[in-house]
Each structure stands twice: as structure tokens, then as C-alpha cells.
VOKOLMAR-5414 format. One line per field, with one value per residue: x, y, z of N, C-alpha, C in turn; residue number from 1; residue in three letters; chain. Coordinates in steps of 0.02 Angstrom, whole numbers, plus 50000, padded with zeros to 5 digits. Each point is the difference from the previous one (the first is absolute). Layout:
BEGIN
n_u: (X	...)
n_v: (Y	...)
n_w: (Z	...)
ca_u: (X	...)
ca_v: (Y	...)
ca_w: (Z	...)
c_u: (X	...)
c_v: (Y	...)
c_w: (Z	...)
resi: (NUM	...)
resn: (ala	...)
chain: (A	...)
//
This chain:
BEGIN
n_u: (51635	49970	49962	49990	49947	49938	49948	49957	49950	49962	49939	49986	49974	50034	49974	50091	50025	50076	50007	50082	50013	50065	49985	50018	49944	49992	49971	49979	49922	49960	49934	49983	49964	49943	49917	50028	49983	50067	50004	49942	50029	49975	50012	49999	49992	50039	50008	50040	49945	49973	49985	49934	49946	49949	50033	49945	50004	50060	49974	49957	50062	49927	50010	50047	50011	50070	49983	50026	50024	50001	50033	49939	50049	49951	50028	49951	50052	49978	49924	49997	50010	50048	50002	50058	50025	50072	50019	50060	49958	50036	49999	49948	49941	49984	49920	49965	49935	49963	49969	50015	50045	49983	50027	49988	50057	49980	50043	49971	49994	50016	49988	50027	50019	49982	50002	49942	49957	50002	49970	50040	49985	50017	49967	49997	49947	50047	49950	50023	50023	50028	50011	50046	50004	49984	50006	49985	49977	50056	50010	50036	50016	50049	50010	50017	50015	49944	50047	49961	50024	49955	50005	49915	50039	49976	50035	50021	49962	50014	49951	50036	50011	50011	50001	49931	50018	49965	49932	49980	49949	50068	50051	50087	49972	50025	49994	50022	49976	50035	50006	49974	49973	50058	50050	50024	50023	50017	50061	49944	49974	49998	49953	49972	49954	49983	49987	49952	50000	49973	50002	49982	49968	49981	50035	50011	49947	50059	50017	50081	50019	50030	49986	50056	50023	50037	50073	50030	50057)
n_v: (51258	50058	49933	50041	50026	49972	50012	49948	50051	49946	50035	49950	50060	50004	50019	49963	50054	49997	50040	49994	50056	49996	50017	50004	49985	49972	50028	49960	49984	49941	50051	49936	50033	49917	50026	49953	49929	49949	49990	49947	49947	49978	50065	49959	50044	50003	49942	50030	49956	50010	49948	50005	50008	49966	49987	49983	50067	50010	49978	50033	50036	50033	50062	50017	50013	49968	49936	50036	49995	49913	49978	50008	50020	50028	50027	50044	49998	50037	50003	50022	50062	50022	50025	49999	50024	50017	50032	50002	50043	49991	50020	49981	50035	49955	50038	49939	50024	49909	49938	49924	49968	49941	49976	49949	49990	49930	49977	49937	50054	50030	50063	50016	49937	50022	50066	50002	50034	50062	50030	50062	49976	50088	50003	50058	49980	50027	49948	49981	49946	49973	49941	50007	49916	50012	49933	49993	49918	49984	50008	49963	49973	50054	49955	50080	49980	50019	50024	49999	50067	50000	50043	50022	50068	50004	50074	49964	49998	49929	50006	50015	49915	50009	49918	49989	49990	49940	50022	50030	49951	49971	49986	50026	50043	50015	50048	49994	50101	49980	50056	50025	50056	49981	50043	49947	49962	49951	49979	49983	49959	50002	50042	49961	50030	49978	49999	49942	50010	49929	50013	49931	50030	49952	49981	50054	49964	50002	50041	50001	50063	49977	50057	49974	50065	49975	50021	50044	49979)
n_w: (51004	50027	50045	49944	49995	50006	50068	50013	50042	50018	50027	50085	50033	49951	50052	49992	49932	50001	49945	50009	49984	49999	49967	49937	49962	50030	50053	50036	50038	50004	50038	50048	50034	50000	49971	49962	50024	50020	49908	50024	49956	50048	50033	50020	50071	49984	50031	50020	50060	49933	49958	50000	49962	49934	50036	49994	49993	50030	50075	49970	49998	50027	49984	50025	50055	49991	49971	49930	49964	49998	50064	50030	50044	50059	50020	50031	50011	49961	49984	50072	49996	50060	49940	50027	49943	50016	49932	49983	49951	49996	50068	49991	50050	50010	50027	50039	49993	50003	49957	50033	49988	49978	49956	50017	49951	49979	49959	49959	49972	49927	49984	49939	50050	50070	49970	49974	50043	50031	50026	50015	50082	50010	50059	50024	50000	50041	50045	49939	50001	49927	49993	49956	50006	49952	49965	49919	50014	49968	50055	49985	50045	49983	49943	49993	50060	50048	50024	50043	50047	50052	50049	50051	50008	50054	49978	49950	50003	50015	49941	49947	49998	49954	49940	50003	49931	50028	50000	50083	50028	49987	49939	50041	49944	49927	49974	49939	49984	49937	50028	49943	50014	50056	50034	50062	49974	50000	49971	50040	49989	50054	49969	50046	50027	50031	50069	50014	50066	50034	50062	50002	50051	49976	50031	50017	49946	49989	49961	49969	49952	49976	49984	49958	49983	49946	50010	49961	50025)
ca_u: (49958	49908	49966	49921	49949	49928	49979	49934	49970	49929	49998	49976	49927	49989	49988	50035	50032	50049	50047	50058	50033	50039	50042	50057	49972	49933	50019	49948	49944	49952	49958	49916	49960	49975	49940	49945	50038	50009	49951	50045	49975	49954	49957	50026	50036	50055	50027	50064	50006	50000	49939	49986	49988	49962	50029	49958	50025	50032	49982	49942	50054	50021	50042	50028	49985	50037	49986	49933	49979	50042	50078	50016	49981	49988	49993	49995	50064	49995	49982	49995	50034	50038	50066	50048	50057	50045	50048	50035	50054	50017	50015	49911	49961	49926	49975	49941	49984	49959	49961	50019	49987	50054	49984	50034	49954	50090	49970	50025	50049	49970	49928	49957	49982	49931	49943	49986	49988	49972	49985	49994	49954	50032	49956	49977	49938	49966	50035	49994	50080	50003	50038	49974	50059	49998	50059	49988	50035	50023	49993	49977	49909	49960	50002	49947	49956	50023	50034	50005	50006	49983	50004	50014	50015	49956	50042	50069	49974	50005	49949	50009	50042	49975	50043	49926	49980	49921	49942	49999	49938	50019	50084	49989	50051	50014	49945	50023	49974	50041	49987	50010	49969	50046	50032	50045	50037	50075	50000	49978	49936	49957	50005	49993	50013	49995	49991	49970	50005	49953	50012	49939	49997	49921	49989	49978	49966	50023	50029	50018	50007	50058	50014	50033	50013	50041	50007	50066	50023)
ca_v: (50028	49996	49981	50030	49961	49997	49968	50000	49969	49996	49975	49955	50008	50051	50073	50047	49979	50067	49980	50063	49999	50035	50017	50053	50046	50001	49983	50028	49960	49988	49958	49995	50000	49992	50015	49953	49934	49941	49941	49966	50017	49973	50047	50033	50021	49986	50007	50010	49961	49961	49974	50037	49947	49923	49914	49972	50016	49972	49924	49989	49982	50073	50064	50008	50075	50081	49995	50031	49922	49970	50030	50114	50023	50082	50034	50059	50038	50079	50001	50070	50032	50067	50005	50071	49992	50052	49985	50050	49967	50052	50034	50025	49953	49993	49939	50001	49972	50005	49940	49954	49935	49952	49923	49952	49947	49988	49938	49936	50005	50065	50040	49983	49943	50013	50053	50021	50076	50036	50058	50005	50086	50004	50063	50031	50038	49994	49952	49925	49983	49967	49973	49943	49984	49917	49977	49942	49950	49987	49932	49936	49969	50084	50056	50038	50002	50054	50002	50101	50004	50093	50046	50053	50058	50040	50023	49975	49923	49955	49981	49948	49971	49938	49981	49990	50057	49991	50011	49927	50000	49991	50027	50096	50004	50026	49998	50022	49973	50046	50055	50035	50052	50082	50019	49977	49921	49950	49994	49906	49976	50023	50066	50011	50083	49970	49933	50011	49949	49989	49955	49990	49963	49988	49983	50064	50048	50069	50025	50057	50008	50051	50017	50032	50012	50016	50051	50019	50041)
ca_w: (49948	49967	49938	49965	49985	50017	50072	49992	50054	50020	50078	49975	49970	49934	50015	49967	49966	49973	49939	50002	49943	49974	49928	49954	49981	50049	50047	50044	50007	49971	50066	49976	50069	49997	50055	49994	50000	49919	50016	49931	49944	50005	50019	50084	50026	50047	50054	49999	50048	49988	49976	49964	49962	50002	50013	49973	49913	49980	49996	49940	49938	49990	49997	50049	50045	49980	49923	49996	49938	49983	49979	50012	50096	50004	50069	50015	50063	49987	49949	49972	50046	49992	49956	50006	49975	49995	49976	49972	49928	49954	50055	50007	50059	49979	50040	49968	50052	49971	50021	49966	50012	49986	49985	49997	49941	49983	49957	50006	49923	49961	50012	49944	49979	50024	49986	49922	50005	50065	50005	50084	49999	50090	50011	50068	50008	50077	50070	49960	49959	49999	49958	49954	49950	49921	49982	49955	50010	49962	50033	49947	50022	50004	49935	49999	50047	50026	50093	50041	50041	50039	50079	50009	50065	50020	50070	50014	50030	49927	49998	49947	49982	49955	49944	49982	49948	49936	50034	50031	50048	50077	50022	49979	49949	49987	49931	49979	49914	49984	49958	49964	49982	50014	49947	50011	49986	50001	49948	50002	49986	50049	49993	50038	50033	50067	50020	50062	50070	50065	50052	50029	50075	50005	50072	50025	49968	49983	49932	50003	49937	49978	49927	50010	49924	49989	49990	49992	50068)
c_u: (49927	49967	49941	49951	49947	50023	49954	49975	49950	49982	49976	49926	49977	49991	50012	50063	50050	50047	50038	50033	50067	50054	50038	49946	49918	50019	49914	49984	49936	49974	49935	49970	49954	49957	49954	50015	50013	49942	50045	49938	49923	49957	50013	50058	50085	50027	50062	50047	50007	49897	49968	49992	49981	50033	49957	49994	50076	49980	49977	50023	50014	50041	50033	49978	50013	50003	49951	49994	50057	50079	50014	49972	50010	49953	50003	50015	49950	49949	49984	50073	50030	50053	50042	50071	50027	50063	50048	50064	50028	50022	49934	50000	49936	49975	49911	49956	49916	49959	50047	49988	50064	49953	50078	49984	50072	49954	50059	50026	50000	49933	49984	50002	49954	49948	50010	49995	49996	49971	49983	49988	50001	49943	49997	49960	49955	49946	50012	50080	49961	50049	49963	50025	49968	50029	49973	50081	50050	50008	49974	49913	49941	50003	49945	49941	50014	49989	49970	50016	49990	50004	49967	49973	49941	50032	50042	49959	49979	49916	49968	50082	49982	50027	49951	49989	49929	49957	49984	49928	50018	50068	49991	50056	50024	49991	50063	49980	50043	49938	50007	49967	50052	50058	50075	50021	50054	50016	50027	49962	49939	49987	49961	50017	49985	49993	49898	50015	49954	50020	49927	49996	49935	50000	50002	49977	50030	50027	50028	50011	50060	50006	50065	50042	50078	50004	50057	50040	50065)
c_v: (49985	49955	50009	49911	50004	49968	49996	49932	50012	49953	49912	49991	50022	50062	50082	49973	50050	49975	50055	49972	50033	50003	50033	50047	50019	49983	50002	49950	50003	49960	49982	49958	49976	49997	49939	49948	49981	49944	49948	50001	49943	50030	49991	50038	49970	49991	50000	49939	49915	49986	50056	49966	49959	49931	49970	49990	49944	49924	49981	49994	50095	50032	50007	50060	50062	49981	50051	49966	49975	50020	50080	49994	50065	50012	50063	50046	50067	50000	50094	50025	50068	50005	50061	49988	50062	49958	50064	49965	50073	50054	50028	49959	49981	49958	49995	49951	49975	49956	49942	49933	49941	49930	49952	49950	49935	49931	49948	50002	50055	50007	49961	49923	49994	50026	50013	50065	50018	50031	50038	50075	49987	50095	50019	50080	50016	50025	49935	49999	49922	49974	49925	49979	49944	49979	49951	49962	49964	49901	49927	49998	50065	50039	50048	49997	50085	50005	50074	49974	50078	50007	50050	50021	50032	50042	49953	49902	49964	50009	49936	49977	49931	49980	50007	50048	50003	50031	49942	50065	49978	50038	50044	49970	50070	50010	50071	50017	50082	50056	50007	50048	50067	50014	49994	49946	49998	49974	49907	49986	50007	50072	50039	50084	49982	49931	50024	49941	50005	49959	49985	49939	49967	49993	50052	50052	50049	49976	50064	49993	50062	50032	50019	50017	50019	50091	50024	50047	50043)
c_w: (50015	49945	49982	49989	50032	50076	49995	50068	50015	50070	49955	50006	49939	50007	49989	49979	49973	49964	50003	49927	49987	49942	49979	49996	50062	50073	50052	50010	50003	50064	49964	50054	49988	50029	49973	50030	49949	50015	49933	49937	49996	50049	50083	49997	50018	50070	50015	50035	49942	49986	49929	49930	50008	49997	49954	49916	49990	49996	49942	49939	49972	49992	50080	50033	49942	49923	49970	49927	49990	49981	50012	50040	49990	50091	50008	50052	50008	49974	50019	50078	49971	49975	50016	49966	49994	49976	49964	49937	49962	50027	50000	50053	49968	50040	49986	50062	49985	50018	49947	50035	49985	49997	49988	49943	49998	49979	50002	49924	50002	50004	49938	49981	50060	50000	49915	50018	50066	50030	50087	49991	50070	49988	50040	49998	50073	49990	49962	49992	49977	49944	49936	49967	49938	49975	49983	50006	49939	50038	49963	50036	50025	49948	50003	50031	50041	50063	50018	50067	50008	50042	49997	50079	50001	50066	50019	50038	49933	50012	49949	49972	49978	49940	49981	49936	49992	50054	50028	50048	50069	50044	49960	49949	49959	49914	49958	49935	49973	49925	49945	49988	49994	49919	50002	49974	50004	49911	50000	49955	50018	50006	50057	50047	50077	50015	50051	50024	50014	50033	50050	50041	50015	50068	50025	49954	49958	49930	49996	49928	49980	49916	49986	49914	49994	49996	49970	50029	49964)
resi: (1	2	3	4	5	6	7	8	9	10	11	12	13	14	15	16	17	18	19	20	21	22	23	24	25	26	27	28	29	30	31	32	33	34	35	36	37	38	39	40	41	42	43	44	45	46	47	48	49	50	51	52	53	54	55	56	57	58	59	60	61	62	63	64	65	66	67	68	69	70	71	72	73	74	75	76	77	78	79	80	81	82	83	84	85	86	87	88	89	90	91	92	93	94	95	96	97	98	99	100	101	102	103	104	105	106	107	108	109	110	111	112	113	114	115	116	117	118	119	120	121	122	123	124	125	126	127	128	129	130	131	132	133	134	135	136	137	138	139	140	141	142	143	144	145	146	147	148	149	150	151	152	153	154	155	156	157	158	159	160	161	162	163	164	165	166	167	168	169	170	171	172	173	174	175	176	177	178	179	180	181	182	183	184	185	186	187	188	189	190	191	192	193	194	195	196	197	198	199	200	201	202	203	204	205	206	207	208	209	210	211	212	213	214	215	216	217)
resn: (unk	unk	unk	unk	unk	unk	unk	unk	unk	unk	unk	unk	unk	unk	unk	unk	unk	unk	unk	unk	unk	unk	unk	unk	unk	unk	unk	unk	unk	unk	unk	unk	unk	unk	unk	unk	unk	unk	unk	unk	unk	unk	unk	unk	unk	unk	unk	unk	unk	unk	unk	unk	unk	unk	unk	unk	unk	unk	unk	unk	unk	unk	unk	unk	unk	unk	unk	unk	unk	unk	unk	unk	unk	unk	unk	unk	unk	unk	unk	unk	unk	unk	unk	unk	unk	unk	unk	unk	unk	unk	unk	unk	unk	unk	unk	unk	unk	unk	unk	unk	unk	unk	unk	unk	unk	unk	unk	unk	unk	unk	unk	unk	unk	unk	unk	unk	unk	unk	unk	unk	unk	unk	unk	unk	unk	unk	unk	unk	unk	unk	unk	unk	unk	unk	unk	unk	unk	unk	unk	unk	unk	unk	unk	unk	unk	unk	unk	unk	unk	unk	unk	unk	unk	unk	unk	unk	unk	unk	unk	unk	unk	unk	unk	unk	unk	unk	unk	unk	unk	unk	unk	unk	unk	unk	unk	unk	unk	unk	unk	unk	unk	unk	unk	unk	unk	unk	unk	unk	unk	unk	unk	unk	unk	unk	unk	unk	unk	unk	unk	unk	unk	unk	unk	unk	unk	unk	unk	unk	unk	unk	unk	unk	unk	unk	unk	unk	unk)
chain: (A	A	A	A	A	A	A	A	A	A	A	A	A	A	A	A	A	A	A	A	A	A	A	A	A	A	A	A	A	A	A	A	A	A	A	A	A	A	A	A	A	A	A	A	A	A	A	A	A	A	A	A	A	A	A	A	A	A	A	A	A	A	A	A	A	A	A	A	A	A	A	A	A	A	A	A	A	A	A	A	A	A	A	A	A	A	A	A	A	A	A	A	A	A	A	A	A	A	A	A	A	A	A	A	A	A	A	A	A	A	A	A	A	A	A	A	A	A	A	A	A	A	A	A	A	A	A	A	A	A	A	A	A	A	A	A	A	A	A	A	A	A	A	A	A	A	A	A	A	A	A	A	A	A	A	A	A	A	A	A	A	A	A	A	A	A	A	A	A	A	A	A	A	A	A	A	A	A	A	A	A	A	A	A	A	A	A	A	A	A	A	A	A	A	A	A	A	A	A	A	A	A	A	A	A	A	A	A	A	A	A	A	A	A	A	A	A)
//
């Protein structure tokens, strides 16, 4: 007897990645070709060979490579690439072809006795991909404190990666301020219609800025 269920393989460069699926009711798969590097959640790049990341942070008592606040690890396999899925349900073919990505998250409990709130955001606006992850701390000695972590692509090359939320004259960091002027919301608290990004590199002069607005799809 045929046994149904999910295959799922990925090189050990991250590079690429295929999910087969077969079911009662769905049958197909799901590719995703990645054109960015992984990095981790403290902003280098990934080496596949091994290193990568600040040793130093941990010595110091810090957040880990792939910590992104207390008790929530998160690594970025994908943050952009080539999505191709063909699947067939119902005796329909359906297939689709586009821009995505993948993150890696996994904690030392539940989400909600480490994180009070979240908030992520994955884009691709060529020649830019980038990614973003927050996460107010529930952590005894991090109560409501707040964790970021960003990536961004320039044609697919890391240009900015950094935990750095605040304005800094020296390191590149990352600046987050949420909208309200549009005509979109969420039904949070937060009534919020977009988000803007900046990502800024004092060391090579540059500042990039992202507007970006909710929409209803």
C-alpha cells in the first residue's frame, strides 16, 4: 500500500528547497529557489561551512547569533527567492508562479510566555528584498523590552543586517514608524494603515526608506 503524506527537502546550502505533497484530497508541490543568502538573525551572512555571527555577543552574556529576543530564535533560510507550485485538488490543476521566501523561528517555550506581541514583514520591491522581524519581550529580566531584527537585498546582496532598532552615527541600524493616515487597518489596537522603514548605513553614507500601506486584497 502507497503511503500518502508530505517529502520535504532542502540542499545544505539553503539554496533550495521542495515540499511534495500527497493526499486524499491534494496532491503536488511546492519549489522555492533562493536568490538571496541566509543570514542569521544578528545580520551576517551565513556560512554553510560553519561560523558566522558575533562570538563576542555571546561572551558578553548577549543575545545569541540566531537569538532574536530572549528564548526566540529566528534565522533567515529565504528571505527572498523563486516560488513555483503546481498542485491538483479536486481533479483541478492549479499552478502559480511568484516571489517568497522562508524564515525559521522555534523557542525555548510557547510564543506567548516569550513574546507579548510581534510584528514581521517580508517585501520585495526590485532591486530591494527585505525582511523584518519585532518582538516585545515577555522574558522575566526583559519584560517589555523590544528585540528587532532586519535584512536588506540590494539585487539579491546583503547590504543591511542588523538587531540595532535605535538611531546610531556609527552602526547600521534599523528604524521602524507605523502609519496612520491610509484607509486600511487591522482590528488590534493598533489601528495603524502602514508601516515606514529605514534602514541606515552611516558608514557608507547611505539611507534607504520604505513606505509601505496596508491594502485589501
Amino acid at each position: 500500500m502507497e503511503q500518502l503524506g508530505p517529502v520535504f527537502h532542502v540542499t545544505k546550502d539553503l539554496k533550495y528547497a521542495q515540499f511534495g505533497f500527497d493526499s486524499w484530497r491534494a496532491k503536488g508541490t511546492y519549489k522555492l529557489s533562493a536568490t538571496t543568502p541566509a543570514a542569521h538573525a544578528d545580520g551576517p551572512v551565513w556560512d554553510p561551512e560553519g561560523g558566522g555571527g558575533d562570538a563576542a555577543d555571546v561572551a558578553a552574556g548577549e543575545l545569541e547569533p540566531t537569538e532574536l529576543s530572549p528564548g526566540l530564535y529566528y534565522s533567515v533560510p529565504v528571505a527572498g527567492g523563486e516560488v513555483e507550485v503546481d498542485l491538483t485538488t479536486s481533479g483541478r490543476k492549479l499552478s502559480f508562479r511568484g516571489r517568497g521566501g522562508s524564515a525559521r523561528l522555534w523557542a525555548k517555550d510557547g510564543w506567548l510566555k516569550v513574546a507579548e506581541r510581534w510584528t514581521a514583514i517580508r517585501v520585495w520591491a526590485s532591486p530591494y528584498t527585505f525582511t523584518y522581524w519585532e518582538v516585545v519581550s515577555r522574558g522575566a529580566s526583559h519584560w517589555g523590552k523590544t528585540f528587532v531584527s532586519g535584512h536588506l537585498f540590494h539585487n539579491d546582496r546583503l547590504v543591511v543586517g542588523t538587531r540595532l532598532g535605535n538611531a546610531s552615527a556609527t552602526d547600521d541600524h534599523i528604524l521602524i514608524t507605523p502609519n496612520y493616515g491610509g484607509e486600511i487597518h487591522g482590528r488590534f489596537d493598533d489601528k495603524n494603515t502602514g508601516y515606514t522603514l529605514e534602514f541606515g548605513s552611516p558608514g557608507r553614507g547611505r539611507t534607504r526608506r520604505f513606505e509601505m500601506q496596508h491594502t485589501m486584497m
